[in-house]
C-alpha positions in Angstrom: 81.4 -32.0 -22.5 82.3 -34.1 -25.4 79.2 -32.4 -27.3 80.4 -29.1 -26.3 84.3 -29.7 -27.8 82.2 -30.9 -31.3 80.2 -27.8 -30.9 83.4 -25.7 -30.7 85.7 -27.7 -32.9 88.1 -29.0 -30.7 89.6 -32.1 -32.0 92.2 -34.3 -29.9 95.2 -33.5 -32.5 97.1 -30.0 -30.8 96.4 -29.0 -34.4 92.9 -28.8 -33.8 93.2 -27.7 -30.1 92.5 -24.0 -30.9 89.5 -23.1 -33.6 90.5 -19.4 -33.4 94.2 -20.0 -34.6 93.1 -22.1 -37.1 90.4 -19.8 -38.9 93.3 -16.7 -38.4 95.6 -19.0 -40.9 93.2 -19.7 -43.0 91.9 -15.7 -43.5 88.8 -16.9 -42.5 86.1 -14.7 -40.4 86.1 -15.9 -36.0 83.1 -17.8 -35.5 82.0 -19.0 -32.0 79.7 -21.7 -30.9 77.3 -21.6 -27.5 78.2 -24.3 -25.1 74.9 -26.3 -24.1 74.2 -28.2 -21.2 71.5 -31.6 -20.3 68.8 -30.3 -18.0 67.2 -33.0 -15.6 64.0 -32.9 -15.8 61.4 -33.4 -12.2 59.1 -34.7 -14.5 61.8 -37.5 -15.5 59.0 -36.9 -19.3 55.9 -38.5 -17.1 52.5 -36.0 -17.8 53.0 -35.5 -21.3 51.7 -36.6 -24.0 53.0 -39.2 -26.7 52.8 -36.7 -28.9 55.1 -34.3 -26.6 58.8 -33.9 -27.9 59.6 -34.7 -24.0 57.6 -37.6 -23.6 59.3 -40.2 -21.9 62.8 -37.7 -21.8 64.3 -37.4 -18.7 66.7 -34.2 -19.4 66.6 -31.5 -21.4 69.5 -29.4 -23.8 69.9 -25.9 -22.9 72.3 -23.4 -24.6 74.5 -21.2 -22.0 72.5 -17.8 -21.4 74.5 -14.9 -23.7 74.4 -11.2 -24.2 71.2 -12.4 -26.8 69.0 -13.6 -24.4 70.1 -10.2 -22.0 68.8 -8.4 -24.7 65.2 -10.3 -24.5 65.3 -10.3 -20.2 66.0 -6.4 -20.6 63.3 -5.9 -23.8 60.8 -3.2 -22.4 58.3 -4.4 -25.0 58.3 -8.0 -23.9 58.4 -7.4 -20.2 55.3 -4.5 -20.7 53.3 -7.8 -22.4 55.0 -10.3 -19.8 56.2 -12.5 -22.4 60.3 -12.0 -21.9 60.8 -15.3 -19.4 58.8 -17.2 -22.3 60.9 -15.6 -25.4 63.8 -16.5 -23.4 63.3 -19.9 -22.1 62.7 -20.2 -26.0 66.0 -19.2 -26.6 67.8 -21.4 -24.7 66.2 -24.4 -25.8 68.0 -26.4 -28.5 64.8 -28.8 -29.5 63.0 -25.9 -31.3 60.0 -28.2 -31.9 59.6 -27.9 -27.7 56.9 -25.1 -27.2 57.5 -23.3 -23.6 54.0 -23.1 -22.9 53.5 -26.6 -23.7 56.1 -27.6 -20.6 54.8 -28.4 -16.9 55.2 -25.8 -14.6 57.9 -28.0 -12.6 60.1 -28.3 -16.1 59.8 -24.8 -16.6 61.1 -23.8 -13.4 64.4 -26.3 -13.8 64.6 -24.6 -17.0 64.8 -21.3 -15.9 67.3 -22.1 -12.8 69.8 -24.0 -14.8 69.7 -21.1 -17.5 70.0 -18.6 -14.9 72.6 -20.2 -13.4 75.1 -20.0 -16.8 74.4 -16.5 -16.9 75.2 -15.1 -13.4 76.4 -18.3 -11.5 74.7 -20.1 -8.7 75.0 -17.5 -6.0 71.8 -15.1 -5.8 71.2 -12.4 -3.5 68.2 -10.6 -2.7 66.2 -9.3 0.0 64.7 -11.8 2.8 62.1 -10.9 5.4 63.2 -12.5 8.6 60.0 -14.9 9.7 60.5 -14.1 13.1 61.1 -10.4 13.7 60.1 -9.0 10.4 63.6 -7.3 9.6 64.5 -7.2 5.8 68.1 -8.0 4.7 70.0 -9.0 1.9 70.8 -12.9 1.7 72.9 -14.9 -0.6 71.6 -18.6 -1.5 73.4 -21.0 -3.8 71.3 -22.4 -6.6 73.1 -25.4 -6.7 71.6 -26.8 -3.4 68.5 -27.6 -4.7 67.1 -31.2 -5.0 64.5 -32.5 -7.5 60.9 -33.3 -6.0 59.6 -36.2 -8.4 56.1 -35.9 -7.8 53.4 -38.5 -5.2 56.7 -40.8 -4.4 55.2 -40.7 -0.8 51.5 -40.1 -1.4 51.5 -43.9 -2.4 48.0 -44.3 -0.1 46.7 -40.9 -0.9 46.1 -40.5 -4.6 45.7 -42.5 -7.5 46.8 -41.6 -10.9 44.2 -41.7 -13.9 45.4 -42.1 -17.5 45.2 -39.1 -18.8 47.8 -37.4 -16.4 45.1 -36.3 -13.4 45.4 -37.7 -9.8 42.9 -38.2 -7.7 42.3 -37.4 -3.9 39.6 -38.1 -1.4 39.1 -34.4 0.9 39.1 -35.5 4.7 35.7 -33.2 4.9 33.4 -33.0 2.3 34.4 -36.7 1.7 34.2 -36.5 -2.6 37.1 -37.5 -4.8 38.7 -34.3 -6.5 40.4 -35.5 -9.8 43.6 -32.4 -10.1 45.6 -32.1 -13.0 49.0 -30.6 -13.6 49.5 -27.3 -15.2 51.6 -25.8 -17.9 52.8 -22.5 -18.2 50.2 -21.6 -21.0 47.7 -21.7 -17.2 50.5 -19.8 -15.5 50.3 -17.1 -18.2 46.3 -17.2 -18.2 45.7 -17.0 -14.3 48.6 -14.1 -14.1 46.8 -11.8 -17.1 43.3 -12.8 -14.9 44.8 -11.8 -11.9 46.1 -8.5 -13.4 43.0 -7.9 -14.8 41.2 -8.3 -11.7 43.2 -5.6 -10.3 43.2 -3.6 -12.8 38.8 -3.4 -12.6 38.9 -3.4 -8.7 37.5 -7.0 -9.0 39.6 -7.9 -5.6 42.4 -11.0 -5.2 40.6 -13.9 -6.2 43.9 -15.7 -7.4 43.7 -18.9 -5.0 40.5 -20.0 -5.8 41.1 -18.9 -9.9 44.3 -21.6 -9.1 41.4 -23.9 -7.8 39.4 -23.7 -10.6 42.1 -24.2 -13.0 43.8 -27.0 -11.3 40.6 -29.2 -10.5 39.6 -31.2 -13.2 36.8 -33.3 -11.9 35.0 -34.0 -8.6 33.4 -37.0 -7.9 33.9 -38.1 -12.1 32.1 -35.0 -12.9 34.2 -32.4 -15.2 31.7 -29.5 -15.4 32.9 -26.5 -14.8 29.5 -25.6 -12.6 30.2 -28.3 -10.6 34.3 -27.7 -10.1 33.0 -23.8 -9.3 30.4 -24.8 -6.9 33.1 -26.8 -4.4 35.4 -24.9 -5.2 33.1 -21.5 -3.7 32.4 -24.0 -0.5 35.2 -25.8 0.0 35.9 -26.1 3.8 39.5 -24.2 4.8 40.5 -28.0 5.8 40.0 -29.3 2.7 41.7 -26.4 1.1 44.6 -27.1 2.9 44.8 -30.6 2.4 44.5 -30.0 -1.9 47.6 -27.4 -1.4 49.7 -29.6 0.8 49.0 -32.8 -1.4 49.4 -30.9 -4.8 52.6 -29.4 -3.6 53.8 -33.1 -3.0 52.5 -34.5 -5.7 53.8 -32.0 -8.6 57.1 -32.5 -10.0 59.1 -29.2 -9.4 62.6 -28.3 -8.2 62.5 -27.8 -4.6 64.7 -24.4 -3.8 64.6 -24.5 0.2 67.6 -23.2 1.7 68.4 -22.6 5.3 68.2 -18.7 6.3 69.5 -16.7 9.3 68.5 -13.7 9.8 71.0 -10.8 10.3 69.7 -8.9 13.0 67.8 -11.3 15.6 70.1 -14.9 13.9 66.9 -16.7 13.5 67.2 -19.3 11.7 64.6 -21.7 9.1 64.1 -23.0 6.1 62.5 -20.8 3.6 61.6 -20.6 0.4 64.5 -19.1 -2.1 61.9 -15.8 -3.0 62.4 -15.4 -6.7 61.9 -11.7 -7.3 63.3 -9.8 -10.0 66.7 -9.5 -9.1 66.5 -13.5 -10.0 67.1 -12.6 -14.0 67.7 -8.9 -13.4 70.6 -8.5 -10.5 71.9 -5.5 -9.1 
């Protein structure tokens, strides 16, 4: 707050209490400064490198979404080459030295919450297929009850964290130690154009095990990709299972599941806050 009343010229004196007046007496032109806001991090600035602007930083300064970054969410240009959630993330960071698709998928998606949260508040509504009987309906959730997953806190006995930012895991069938690494929205960007290309040649959905691929960095030491391919191609459903259960506990990220009851039958269960397009683009 205190950075903010800098950022706008407030002062403690009633004098200074309004920038606006004060520029009107002075014939000067109105100038206006974009309030910012610290980001916490569920990487807490673990997983990068030394190197990495974030390293060792456990929140991050955004600036307040404005009618400049609508202009990038709504750029038909940018959203034709998928790039307008990157230009705009871009935006709202202050540290301009902190690439986007540098940033672990977890940071990203705190990022993007927070941002859209100073834009068009923490209520979203969208539609949500009911679990139970299948009946669509609108649903509000409030993006303010989310919590902060910190990554392996209670996989203390089930993987082992390497130096350069992997962990590994032992699978419960094939018995081999599976080094997996974290990704960064540079791998997000590749595996969606991959998957869209995919569709686009009739190539079929192969977009779990691409994920596979691209998340395994080593199995049993070895970092070939022949070898990743080749377990990945035969891993047993089990074992698949167990990598997306222990990867989804392991990962920092922002955990958005809300409590949802459905309209027309009142089931009710937790679910997963879907993040369609009406998340940056509401109705």
């Amino acid at each position: 707050m205190a950075r903010n009343k800098d950022r706008l010229g407030l002062g403690e004196s009633p004098e200074q209490s309004d920038p606006v007046s004060a520029l009107q007496a002075s014939g000067g032109p109105l100038t206006f400064s974009t309030p910012t806001e610290f980001v916490e991090l569920p990487s807490g600035g673990r997983h990068y490198p030394e190197s990495h602007p974030l390293f060792g930083q456990e929140t991050i300064e955004i600036r307040h979404m404005t009618a400049k970054q609508e202009d990038i969410l709504s750029s038909k240009t940018l959203l034709k080459k998928g790039l307008a959630l990157d230009r705009f993330m871009q935006s709202v960071i202050v540290d301009s030295k902190i690439n986007v698709q540098d940033l672990l998928v977890g940071d990203r998606n705190a990022i993007l919450i927070a941002a859209r949260a100073t834009g068009y508040g923490e209520e979203y509504t969208t539609q949500v297929t009911c679990p139970s009987c299948g009946e669509t309906s609108r649903f509000t959730f409030d993006l303010s009850q989310k919590s902060t997953i910190k990554g392996g806190d209670e996989l203390e006995n089930e993987i082992t964290w390497t130096n350069n930012d992997t962990f590994v895991v032992k699978l419960p069938v094939l018995n081999v130690n599976v080094g997996l690494r974290l990704l960064t929205g540079k791998d997000e960007q590749y595996l969606t154009k991959l998957s869209q290309n995919k569709r686009k040649g009739q190539l079929g959905d192969t977009s779990f095990t691409d994920q596979l691929k691209m998340t395994i960095a080593s199995v049993n030491g070895r970092e070939d990709q022949a070898t990743i391919n080749s377990l990945v191609n035969n891993l047993p459903a089990k074992d698949s299972r167990y990598l997306r259960t222990v990867y989804a506990q392991a990962v920092p990220n922002v955990d958005l599941r809300q409590w949802f009851e459905c309209s027309n039958c009142f089931h009710q269960e937790e679910v997963e806050v879907p993040l369609t397009a009406e998340f940056f683009w509401p109705k």
